[in-house]
VMD Tcl script that draws the C-alpha trace (Angstrom):
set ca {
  {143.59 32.33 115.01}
  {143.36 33.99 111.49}
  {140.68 34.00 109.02}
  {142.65 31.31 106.95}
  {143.39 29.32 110.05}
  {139.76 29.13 110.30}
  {139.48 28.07 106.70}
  {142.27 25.25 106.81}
  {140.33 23.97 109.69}
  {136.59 23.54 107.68}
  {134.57 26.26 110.08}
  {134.61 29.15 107.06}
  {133.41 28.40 103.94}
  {136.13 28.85 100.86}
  {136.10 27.94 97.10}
  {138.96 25.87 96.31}
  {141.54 25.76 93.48}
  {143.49 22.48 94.98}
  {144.97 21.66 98.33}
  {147.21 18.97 99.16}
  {148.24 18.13 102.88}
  {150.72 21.63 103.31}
  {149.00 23.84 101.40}
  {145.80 25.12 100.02}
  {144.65 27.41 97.28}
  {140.73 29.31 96.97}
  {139.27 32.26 94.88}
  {139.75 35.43 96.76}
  {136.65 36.86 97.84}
  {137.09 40.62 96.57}
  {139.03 39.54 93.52}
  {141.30 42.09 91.52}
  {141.56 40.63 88.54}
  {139.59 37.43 86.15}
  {141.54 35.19 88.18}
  {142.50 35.84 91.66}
  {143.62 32.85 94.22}
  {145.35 32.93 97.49}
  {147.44 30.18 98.00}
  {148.69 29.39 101.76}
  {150.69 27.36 103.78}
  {148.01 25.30 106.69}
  {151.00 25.65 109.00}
  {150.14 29.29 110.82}
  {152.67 31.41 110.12}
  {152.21 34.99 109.88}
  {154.36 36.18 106.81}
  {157.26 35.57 104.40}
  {159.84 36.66 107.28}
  {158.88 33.18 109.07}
  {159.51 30.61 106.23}
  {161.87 28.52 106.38}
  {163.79 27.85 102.66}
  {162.65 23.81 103.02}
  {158.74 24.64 103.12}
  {159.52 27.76 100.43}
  {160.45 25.50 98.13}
  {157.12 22.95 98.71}
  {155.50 25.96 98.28}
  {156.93 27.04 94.88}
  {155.94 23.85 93.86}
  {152.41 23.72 95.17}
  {151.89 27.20 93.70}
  {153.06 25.97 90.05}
  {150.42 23.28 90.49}
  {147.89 25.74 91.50}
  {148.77 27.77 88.34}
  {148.38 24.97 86.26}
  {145.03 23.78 87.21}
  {143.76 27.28 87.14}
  {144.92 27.19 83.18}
  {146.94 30.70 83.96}
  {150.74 28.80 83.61}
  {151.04 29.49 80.23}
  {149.48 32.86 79.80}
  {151.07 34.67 82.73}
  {150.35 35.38 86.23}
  {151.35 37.52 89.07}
  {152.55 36.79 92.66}
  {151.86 38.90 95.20}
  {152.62 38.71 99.24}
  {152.75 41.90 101.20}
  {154.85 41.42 104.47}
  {154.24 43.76 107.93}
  {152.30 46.97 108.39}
  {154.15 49.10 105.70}
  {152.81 46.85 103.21}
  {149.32 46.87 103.43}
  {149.09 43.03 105.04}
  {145.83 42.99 106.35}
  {145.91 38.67 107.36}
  {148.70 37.75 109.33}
  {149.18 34.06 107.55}
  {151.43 34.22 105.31}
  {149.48 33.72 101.86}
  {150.37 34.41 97.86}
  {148.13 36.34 95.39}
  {147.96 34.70 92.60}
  {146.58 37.02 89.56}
  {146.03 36.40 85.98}
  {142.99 35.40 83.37}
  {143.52 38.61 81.88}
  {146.37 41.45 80.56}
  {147.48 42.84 84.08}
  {149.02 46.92 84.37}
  {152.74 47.53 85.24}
  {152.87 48.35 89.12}
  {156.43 49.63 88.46}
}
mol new
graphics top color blue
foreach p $ca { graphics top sphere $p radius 0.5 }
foreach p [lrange $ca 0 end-1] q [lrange $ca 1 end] { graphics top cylinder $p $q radius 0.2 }
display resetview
C-alpha cells in the first residue's frame, strides 16, 4: 500500500483541493511552485501505463474541476506525471502534478 493509498483511506493526514468518489486532489507537501496539487485516481494503480482510456477521460475531467476551484484554469497550469524508474517516480500510484499560481520556466 502507497502513501496515497493510505491517504484515500483517512489514516494520513492531506489538505484537500476537492475529491469526488474516483478521484482526489491535495496540496503537495514539498511544493514547487505557488500552487502545487496532486491529483489521483483512489483506484491503486501504479502509473499512466495502467489506465485504461474510460477512467483517463473521468480523470481529465476531474482534473479540469480541480483547476478550476484552485482559480489556476484561466491563468495557466502545468501537468506533470513521471512514469517508471527513468523518470524520477518516486510513488507508485499513478498521480498528476498540477502547477501554477505563478509564471512557470520552459523545461524544454
Amino acid at each position: 500500500m502507497t502513501i496515497f493509498s493510505k491517504i484515500v483511506r483517512g489514516e494520513l493526514p492531506c489538505k484537500k483541493v476537492y475529491e469526488n468518489d474516483e478521484f482526489l486532489a491535495f496540496y503537495d507537501i514539498a511544493p514547487k511552485a505557488k500552487v502545487h496539487i496532486l491529483a489521483i485516481p483512489k483506484q491503486e494503480l501504479k502509473d499512466f501505463n495502467a489506465i485504461t482510456l474510460e477512467l483517463m477521460a473521468r480523470f481529465s475531467a476531474f482534473i479540469l474541476e480541480v483547476v478550476e476551484v484552485a482559480g489556476i484554469k484561466q491563468s495557466g497550469y502545468r501537468l506533470i506525471t513521471n512514469t517508471g524508474a527513468h523518470s524520477g517516480q518516486e510513488v507508485p500510484h499513478l498521480h498528476f502534478h498540477i502547477l501554477g499560481g505563478e509564471p512557470l520556466g520552459a523545461i524544454v
